[in-house]
GUSEGU-27500 format. One record per residue (C-alpha): residue in three letters; x, y, z. Coordinates in steps of 0.25 Angstrom, whole numbers, padded with zeros to 4 digits, always signed. Example, Ala and Ser with C-alpha at 12.3 -4.5 7.8 and 13.67 -1.06 7.14 Angstrom:
2
ALA+0049-0018+0031;SER+0055-0004+0029;
This chain:
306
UNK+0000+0000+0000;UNK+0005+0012-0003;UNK+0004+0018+0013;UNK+0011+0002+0016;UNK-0002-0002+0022;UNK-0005-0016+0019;UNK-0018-0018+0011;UNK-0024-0033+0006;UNK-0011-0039-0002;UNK+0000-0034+0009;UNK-0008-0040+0021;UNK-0011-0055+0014;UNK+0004-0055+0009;UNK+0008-0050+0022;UNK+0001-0062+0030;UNK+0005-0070+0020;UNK+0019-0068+0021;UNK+0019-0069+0038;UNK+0008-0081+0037;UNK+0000-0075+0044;UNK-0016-0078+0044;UNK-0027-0071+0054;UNK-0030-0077+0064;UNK-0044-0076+0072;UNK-0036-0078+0084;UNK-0029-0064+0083;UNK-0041-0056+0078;UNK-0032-0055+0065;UNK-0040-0046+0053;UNK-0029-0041+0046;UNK-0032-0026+0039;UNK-0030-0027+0025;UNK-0035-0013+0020;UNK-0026+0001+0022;UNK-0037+0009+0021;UNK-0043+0003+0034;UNK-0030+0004+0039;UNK-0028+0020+0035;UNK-0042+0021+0040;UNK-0040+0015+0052;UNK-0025+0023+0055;UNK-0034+0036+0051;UNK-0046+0033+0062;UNK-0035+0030+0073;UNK-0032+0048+0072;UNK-0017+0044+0075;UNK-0007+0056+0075;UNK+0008+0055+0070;UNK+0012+0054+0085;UNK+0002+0039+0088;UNK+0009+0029+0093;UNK-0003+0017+0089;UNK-0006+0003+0097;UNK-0009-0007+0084;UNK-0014-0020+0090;UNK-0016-0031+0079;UNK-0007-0025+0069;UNK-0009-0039+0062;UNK+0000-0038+0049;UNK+0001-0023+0050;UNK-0011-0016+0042;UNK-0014-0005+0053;UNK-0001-0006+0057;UNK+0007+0001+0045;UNK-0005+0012+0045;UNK-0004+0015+0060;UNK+0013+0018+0057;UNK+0011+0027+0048;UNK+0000+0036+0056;UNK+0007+0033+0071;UNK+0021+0036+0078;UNK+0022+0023+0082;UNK+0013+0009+0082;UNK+0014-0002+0093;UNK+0008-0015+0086;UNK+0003-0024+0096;UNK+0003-0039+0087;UNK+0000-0052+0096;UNK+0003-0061+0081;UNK+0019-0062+0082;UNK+0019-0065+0067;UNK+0012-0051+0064;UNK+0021-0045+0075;UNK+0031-0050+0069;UNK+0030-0046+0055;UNK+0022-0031+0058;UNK+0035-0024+0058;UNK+0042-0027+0046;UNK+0026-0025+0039;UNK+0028-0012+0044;UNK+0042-0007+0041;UNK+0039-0011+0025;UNK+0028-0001+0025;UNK+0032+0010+0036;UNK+0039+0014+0047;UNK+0041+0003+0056;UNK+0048+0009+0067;UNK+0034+0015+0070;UNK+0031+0002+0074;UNK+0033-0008+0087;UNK+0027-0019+0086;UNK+0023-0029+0097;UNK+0019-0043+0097;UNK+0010-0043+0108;UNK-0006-0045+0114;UNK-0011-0031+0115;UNK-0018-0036+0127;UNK-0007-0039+0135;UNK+0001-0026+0131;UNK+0005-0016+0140;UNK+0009+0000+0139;UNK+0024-0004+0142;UNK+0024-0010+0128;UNK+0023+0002+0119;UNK+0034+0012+0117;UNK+0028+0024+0112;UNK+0016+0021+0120;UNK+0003+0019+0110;UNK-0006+0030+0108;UNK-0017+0024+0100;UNK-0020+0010+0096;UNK-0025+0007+0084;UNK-0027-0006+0080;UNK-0036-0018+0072;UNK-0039-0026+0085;UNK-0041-0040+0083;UNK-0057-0041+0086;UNK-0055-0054+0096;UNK-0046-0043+0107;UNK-0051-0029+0102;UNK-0058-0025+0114;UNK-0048-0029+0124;UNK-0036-0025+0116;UNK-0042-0011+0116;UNK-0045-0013+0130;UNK-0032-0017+0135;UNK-0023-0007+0128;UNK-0031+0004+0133;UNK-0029+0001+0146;UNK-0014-0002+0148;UNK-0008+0009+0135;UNK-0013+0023+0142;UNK-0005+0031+0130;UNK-0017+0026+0121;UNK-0026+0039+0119;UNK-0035+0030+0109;UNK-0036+0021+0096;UNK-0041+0015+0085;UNK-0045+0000+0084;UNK-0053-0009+0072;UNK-0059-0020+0079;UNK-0074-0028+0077;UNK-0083-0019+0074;UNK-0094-0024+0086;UNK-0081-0022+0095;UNK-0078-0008+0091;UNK-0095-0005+0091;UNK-0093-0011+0106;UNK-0079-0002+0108;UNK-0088+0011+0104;UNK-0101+0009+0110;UNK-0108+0017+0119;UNK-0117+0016+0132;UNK-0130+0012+0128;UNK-0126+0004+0115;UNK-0129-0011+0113;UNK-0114-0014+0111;UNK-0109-0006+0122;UNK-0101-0014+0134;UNK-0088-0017+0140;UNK-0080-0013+0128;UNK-0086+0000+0125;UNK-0085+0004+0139;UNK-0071+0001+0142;UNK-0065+0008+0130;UNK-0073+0020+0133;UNK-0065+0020+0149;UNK-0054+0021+0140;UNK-0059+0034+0130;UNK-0068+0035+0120;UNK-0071+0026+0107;UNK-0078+0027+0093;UNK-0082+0019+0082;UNK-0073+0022+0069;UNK-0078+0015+0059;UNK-0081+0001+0053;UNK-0069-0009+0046;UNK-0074-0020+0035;UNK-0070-0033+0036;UNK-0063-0031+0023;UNK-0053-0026+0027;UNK-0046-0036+0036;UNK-0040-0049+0034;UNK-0044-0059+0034;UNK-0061-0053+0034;UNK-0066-0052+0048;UNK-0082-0054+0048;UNK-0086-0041+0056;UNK-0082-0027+0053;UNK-0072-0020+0062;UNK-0074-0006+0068;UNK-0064+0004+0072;UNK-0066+0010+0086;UNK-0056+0023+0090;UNK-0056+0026+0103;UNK-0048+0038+0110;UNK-0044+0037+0126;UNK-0050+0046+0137;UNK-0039+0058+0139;UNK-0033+0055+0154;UNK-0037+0069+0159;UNK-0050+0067+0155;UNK-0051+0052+0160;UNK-0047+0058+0175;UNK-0058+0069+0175;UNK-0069+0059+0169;UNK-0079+0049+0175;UNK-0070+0036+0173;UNK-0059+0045+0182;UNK-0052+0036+0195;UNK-0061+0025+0191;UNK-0052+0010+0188;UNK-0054+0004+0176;UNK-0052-0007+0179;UNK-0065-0007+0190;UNK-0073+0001+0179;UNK-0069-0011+0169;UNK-0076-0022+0180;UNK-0088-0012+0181;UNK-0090-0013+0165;UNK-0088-0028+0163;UNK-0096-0032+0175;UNK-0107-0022+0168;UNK-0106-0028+0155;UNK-0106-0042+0160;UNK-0119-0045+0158;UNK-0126-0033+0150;UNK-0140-0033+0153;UNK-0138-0033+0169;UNK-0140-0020+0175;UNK-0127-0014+0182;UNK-0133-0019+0197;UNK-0132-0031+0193;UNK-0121-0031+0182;UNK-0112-0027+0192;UNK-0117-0033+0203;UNK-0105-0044+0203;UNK-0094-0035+0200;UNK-0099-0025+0214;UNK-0102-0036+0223;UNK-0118-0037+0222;UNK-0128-0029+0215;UNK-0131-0019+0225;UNK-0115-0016+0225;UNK-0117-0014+0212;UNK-0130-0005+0215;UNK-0120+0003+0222;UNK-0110+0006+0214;UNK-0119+0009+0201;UNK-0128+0019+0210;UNK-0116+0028+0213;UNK-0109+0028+0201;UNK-0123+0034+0195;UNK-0126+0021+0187;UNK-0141+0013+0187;UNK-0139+0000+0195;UNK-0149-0005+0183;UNK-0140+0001+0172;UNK-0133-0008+0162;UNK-0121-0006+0158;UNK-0122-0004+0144;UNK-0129+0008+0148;UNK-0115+0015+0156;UNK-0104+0023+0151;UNK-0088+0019+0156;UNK-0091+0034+0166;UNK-0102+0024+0172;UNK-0095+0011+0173;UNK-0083+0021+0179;UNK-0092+0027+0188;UNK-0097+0011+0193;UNK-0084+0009+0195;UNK-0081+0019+0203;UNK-0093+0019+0212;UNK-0089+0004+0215;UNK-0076+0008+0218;UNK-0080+0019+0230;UNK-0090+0009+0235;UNK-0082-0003+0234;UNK-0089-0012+0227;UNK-0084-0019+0211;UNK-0073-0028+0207;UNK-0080-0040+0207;UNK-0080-0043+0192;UNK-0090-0056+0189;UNK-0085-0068+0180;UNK-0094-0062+0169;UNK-0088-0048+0170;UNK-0075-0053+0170;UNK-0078-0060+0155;UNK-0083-0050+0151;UNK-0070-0041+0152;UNK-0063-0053+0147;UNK-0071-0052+0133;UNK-0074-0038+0133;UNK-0062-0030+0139;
């Protein structure tokens, strides 16, 4: 291509050349089209002085993009084959020293890992992880003040949904602790390979600014204690808070307690609750030392869904 991105020909022969097939295992759905990849480097609004988080850089599609629009790129690639060969991919169609690999799970991944430290990720997440990749590296890289992801297009609907919505749950309110997400647009299956059978959908997402985030409602709050409140509300969906929550406080009226002073309806769902509410649930239990006490169901549900 004449940008070097890969397009059709250069990804097949590129596979062919390494032996490498997809594999449902690793969520692999190889881009094969620059313009998605331009678009995609485009929606992510990097400046020259980025330094991107790519996880999944597969055979390099979004990587060779992401180089030539950031300072730096971290990929993040648990296949060694593909972790292996990304480098070389790169350096015959940019500049390579813009890039550090890592052959790694970007679930298990620390901050210490990244010199410069990430300031976006931006990234085609394999469907199987996308929620807890996300998740995860959120919570443990700070520097990041927001990204771009392609995943499943019902995972990014869930990602961006509101209060209110029928696919509103743990994932939509656990990214909004961490800032603010929208819906970016729809990817065809076309433009992968091998074809998935649903449609991807690009969610952006920018982070809460820390001065903001210490004068605002989830302020002195744990996350971790606001997290149990979510998953132990989301458990089981159609229960109302008192009794959603009753295993997680210690009892249904425990759980009475808490919701009445943090302001919220003991007959609520939560599907009806902003994260300000499941922070202000948290908190509430907190002075009046009730919570912790996470059921066997809540604690599946932050396995699938976190």
């Amino acid at each position: 291509m004449a940008d070097g991105l890969l397009g059709p020909a250069e990804i097949r022969e590129l596979a062919g050349r390494l032996g490498v097939a997809p594999t449902k295992k690793l969520g692999q759905n190889f881009v094969h089209d620059p313009n998605t990849v331009r678009r995609i480097v485009a929606a992510a609004g990097l400046t020259a002085d980025d330094v991107v988080l790519e996880v999944g850089p597969g055979l390099g599609s979004l990587t060779l993009g992401l180089v030539g629009a950031a300072a730096h790129v971290h990929a993040v690639e648990i296949d060694p084959v593909l972790a292996a060969a990304l480098p070389a991919t790169v350096a015959e169609r940019a500049d390579a020293t813009k890039l550090t690999v890592h052959p790694a799970d970007a679930l298990k991944v620390r901050a210490g890992l990244f010199t410069p430290p990430p300031t976006m990720l931006v990234a085609n997440l394999p469907y199987n992880v996308a929620v807890p990749v996300v998740l995860h590296l959120l919570s443990v890289l700070p520097t990041l003040r927001g990204g771009l992801v392609m995943v499943q297009k019902e995972v990014a609907d869930r990602l961006v949904a509101g209060p209110g919505t029928k696919v509103y749950g743990v994932p939509s309110v656990k990214l909004a602790w961490y800032g603010d997400a929208r819906a970016a647009g729809r990817v065809p299956p076309a433009v992968f390979w091998p074809v998935p059978n649903v449609d991807s959908g690009l969610v952006a997402f920018t982070r809460r600014d820390p001065a903001e985030a210490a004068a605002g409602p989830l302020a002195g709050v744990p996350r971790a204690t606001v997290f149990q409140v979510i998953d132990a509300a989301f458990a089981q969906r159609r229960k109302t808070l008192r009794a959603a929550l009753s295993g997680w406080a210690g009892g249904a009226d425990h759980a009475e307690k808490v919701l009445v002073a943090a302001g919220v309806s003991p007959q609520a769902r939560g599907e009806a609750l902003s994260v300000a509410q499941f922070a202000a649930i948290a908190g509430a239990a907190i002075e009046l030392g009730y919570g912790g006490r996470l059921s066997a169901s809540g604690r599946q549900h932050e396995e699938v869904d976190s």
